[in-house]
C-alpha positions in Angstrom: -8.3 -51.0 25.1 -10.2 -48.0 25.9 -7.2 -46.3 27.1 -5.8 -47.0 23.6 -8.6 -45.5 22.1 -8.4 -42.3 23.8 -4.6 -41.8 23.1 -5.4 -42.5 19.2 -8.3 -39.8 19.5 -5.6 -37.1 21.1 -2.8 -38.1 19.2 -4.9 -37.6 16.6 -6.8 -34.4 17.1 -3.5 -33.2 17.9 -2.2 -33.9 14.6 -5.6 -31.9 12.9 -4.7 -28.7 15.4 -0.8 -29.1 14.3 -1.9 -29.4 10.2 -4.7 -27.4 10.2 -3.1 -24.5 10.4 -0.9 -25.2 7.7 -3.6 -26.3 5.3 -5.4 -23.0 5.8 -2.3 -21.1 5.2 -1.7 -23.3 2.0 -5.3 -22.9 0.7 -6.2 -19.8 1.6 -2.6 -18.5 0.8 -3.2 -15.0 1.4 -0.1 -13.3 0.1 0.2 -15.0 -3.0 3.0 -17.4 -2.1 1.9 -20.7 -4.3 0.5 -19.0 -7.2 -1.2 -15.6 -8.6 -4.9 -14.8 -7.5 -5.9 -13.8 -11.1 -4.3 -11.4 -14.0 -4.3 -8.9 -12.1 -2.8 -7.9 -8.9 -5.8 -7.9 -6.3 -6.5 -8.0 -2.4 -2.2 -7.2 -1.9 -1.5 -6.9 1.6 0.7 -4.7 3.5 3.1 -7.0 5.5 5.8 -6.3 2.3 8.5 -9.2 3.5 5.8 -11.3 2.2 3.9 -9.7 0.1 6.9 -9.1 -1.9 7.8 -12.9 -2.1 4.5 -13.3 -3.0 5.1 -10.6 -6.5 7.9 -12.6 -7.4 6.6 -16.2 -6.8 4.0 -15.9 -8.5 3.4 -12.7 -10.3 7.1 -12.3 -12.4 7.4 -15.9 -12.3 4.7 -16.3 -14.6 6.0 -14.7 -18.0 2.3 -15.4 -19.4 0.9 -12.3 -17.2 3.6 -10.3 -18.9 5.4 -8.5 -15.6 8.9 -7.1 -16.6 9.7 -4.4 -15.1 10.4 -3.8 -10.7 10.2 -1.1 -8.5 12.6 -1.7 -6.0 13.6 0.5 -2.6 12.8 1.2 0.7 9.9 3.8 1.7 11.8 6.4 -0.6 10.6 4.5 -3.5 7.1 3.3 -2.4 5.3 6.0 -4.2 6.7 5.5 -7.6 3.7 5.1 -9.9 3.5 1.6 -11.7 1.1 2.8 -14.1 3.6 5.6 -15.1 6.4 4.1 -15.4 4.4 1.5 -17.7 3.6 4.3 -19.6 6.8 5.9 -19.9 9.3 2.9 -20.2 7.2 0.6 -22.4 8.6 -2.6 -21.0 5.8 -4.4 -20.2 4.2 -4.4 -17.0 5.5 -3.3 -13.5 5.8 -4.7 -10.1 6.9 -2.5 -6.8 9.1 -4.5 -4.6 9.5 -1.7 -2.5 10.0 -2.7 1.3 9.4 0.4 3.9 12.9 0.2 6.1 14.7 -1.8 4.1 18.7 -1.3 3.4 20.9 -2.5 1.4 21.5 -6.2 2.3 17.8 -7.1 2.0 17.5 -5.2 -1.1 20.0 -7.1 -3.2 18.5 -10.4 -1.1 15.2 -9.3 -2.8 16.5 -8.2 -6.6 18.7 -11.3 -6.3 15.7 -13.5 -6.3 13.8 -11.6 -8.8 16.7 -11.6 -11.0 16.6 -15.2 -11.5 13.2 -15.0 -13.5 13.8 -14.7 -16.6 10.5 -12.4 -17.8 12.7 -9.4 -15.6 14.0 -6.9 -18.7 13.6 -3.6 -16.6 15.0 -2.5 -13.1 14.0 1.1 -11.6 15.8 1.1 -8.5 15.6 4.4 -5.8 19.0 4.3 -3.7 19.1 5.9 -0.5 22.2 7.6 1.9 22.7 4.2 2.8 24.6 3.2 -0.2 27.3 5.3 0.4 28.1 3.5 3.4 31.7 2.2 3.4 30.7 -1.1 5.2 30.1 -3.8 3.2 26.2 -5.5 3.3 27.2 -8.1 5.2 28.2 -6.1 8.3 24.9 -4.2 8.5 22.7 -6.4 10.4 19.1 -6.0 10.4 18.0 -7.6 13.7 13.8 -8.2 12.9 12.5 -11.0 11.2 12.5 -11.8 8.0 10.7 -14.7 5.8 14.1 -15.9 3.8 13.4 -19.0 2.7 10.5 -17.7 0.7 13.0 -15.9 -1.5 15.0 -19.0 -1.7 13.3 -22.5 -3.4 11.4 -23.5 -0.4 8.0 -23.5 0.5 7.6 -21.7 3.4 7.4 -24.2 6.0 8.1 -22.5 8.8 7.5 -18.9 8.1 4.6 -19.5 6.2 2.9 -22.5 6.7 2.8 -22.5 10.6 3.3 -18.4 10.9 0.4 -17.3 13.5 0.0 -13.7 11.4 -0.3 -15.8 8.0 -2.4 -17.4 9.5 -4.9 -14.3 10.9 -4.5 -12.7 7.5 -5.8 -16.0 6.0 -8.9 -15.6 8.7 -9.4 -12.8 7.3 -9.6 -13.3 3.8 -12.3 -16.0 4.6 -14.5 -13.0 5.9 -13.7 -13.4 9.6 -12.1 -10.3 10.1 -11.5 -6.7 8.2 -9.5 -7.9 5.4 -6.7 -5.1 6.0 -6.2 -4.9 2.5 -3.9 -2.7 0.9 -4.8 0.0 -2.0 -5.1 -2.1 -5.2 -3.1 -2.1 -8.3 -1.2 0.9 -9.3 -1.9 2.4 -5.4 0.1 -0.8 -3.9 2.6 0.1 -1.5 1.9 3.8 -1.5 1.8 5.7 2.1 0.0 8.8 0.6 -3.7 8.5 1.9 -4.9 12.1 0.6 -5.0 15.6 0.3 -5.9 16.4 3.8 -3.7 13.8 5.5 -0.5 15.0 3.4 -1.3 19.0 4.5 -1.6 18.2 8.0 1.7 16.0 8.1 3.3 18.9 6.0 2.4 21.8 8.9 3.2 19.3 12.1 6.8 19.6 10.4 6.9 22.7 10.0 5.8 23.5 13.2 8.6 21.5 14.1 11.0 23.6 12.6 9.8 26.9 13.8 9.6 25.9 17.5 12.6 24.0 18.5 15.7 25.1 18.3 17.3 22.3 18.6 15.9 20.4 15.8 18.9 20.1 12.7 16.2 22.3 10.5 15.5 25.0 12.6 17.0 28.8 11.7 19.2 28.9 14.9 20.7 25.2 14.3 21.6 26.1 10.7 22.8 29.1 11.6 26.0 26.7 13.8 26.2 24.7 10.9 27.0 27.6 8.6 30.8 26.9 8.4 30.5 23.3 7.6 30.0 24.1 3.9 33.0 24.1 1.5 33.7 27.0 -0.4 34.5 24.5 -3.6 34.2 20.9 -4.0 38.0 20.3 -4.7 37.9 21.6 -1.1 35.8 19.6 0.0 37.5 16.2 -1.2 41.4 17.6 -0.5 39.8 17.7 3.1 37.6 13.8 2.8 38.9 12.1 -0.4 36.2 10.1 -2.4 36.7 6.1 -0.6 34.9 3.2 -2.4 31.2 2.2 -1.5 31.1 -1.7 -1.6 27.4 -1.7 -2.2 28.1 0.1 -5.1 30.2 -2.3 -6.5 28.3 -4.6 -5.6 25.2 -2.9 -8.0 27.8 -3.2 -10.8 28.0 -6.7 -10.1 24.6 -7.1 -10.6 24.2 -5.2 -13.5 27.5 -6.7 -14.7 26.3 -10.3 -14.7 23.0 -9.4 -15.9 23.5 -7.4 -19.5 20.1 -7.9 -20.5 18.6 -6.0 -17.4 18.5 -2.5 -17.8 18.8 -0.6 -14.5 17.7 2.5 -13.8 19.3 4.2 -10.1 17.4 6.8 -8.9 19.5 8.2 -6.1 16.6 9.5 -3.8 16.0 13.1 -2.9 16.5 15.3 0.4 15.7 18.5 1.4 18.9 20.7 1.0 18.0 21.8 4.9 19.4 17.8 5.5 22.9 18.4 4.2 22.7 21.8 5.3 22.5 20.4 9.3 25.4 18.0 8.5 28.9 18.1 9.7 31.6 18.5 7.1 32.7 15.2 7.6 29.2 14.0 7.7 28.5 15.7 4.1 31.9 14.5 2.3 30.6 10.8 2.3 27.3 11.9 1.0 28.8 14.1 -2.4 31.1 11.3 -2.5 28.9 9.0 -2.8 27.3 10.7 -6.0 30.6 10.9 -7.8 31.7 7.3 -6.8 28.5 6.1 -8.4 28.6 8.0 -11.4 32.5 6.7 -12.0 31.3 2.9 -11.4 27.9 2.3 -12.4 27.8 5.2 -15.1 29.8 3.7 -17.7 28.3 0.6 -17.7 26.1 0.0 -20.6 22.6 -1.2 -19.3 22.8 1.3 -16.2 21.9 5.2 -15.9 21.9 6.7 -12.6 19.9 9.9 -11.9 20.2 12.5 -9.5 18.3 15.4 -8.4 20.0 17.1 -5.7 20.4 20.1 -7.8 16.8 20.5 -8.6 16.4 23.7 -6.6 12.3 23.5 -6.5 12.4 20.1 -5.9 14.9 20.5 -2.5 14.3 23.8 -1.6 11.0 23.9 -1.2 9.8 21.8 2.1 6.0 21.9 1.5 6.8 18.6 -0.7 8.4 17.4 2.3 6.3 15.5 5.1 9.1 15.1 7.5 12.9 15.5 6.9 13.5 13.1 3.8 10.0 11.6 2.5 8.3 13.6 -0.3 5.2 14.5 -2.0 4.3 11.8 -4.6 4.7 14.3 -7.2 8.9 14.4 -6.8 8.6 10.4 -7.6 6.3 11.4 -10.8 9.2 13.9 -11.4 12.2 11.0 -11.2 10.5 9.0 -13.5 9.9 11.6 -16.1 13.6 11.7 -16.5 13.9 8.2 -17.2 13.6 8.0 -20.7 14.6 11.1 -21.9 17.9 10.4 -20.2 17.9 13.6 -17.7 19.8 14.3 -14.5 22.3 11.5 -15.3 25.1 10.7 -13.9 28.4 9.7 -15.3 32.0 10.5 -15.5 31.2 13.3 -17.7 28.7 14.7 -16.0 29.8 14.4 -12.5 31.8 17.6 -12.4 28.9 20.3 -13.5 26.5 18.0 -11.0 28.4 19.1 -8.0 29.3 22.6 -9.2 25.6 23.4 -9.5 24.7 21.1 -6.4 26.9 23.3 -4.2 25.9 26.3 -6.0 22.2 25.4 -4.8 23.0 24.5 -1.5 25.0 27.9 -1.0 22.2 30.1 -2.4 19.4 28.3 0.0 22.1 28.5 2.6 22.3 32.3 2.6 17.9 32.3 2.4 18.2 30.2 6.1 20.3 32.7 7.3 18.4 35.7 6.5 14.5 34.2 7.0 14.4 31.0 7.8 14.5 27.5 6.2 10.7 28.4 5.5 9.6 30.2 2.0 7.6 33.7 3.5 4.7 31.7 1.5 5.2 28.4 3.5 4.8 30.0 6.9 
């Protein structure tokens, strides 16, 4: 009998260590999963693949707090301002669903989800070199894990419930640990920590390309890349023709089956040193890109794209550049200014004067790196 005892008393104090876990995850519920934490979005959290559930869960789900616009994009698009583009746009409030590292497959896994609510009017979406990729979503695997049944109906059994790091977090939102939060409200998701931090990043890549030659931005390696630029763009494409981009299409899909959405594209900026360093047949996909997306999302009638490449103080100038691609919050201010004033669109019409004066900037800067240095005298 005693021995009975003692097996009900493990069996069940078993059971408590299994659930509790669980119930603290479910109480506590640290990213927001089961419902919002008030009206406005407080103590967000970093970890974005669940964070970001969390936004859509609870936060666009709930028409009531009056959410209808998304941010969406990988780190390219983390620094987009909420509060601006609330101000600008005028559709209601804004969520970033911006994921750091994220390509296209988990993108259109996230804006598939959040398009199902119905309080979503307003998509701003920054698209990276990755959408130009000729390989269709499904082929580009993205090996770490990732919380999917919290973008599907479920409720997070496994990858919430019982997750170990849900389950610190939720320690230390009761006060056990440093909370870890991240910056609040209009801040969320933003890499930018200040002033000093930005300036210091800045000259560590600069420093970079003065000293090593063999870096893709340094005088010497431009200097062999030289002959990679066309002389035209006709050139250019007789040489690599324009090929579809499935994840394109698969935008227009989206935007297709969704006419009440507008969606804005932002194609995401880069340094002109980056296409500068590339091979010819390395470059053709990435102007190809531009024009295949201005031909297939451009006349559709909810969707603008915008592009900057031909910006020339926005590319040329690398002290808004930290490393080789990610830029100075201001540039994302910039892309949103053009948002409703209808600026550096894209579209069948405009595609043609985009590349001429694209290539034409490219060219000039081209000719600076070969005489000084892909460093402005002022920069050094």
């Amino acid at each position: 009998m005693k021995s009975n005892t003692q097996l009900i008393l493990v069996l069940v104090s078993s059971a408590i260590l299994i659930i509790a876990p669980a119930c603290l995850n479910y109480l506590v519920d640290p990213y927001h999963v089961y419902g919002a934490k008030s009206d406005e979005l407080i103590k967000l959290k970093r970890n974005d693949q669940y964070q970001v559930a969390g936004l859509i869960r609870s936060y666009l789900a709930d028409e009531e707090l009056g959410f209808h616009t998304v941010i969406m994009g990988n780190s390219h698009g983390q620094n987009f301002s909420p509060a601006q583009i609330e101000e600008i746009v005028d559709e209601g409030r804004v969520l970033k669903l911006c994921m750091a590292g994220s390509r296209p497959p988990r993108q259109f896994l996230i804006m598939e989800r959040a398009l199902r609510e119905p309080a979503l009017k307003h998509v701003v979406w920054a698209l990276d070199s990755y959408y130009g990729s000729h390989l269709t979503s499904d082929e580009l695997k993205q090996l770490d894990a990732f919380p999917l049944d919290l973008y599907e109906d479920g409720i997070g059994f496994k990858s919430y419930l019982f997750n170990f790091d849900v389950g610190l977090q939720s320690l230390r939102d009761m006060g056990l640990f440093p909370p870890g939060y991240a910056p609040q409200g209009d801040a969320y998701g933003d890499w930018y920590q200040s002033d000093e931090w930005w300036d210091d990043r800045v000259a560590r890549f600069h420093q970079q390309i003065q000293d090593d030659p063999e870096y893709a931005y340094h005088q010497e390696f431009l200097t062999k890349r030289a002959g990679e630029l066309p002389a035209s763009i006709e050139e250019l494409y007789a040489e690599y023709p324009v090929v579809p981009c499935p994840d394109i299409d698969r935008l227009a899909e989206l935007a297709e089956s969704h006419p009440d959405v507008q969606f804005d594209f932002l194609l995401t900026v880069h340094p002109a040193t980056y296409f500068l360093s590339k091979k010819r047949e390395s470059l053709a996909p990435l102007f190809g890109m531009r024009r295949y997306a201005a031909e297939v999302l451009g006349p559709l009638p909810n969707v603008r794209v915008h592009a900057f490449d031909d910006v020339e103080e926005i590319v040329t100038d690398l002290s808004r550049y930290k490393d080789s691609t990610h830029y100075h919050p201001d540039v994302n201010r910039f892309m949103v200014d053009a948002i409703p004033d209808r600026e550096h669109v894209l579209d069948p019409e405009t595609i043609d004067e985009f590349e001429r004066n694209w290539l034409k900037v490219l060219r000039q800067y081209q000719r600076h790196c070969l005489e000084s240095g892909p460093l402005l005298p002022t920069q050094r």
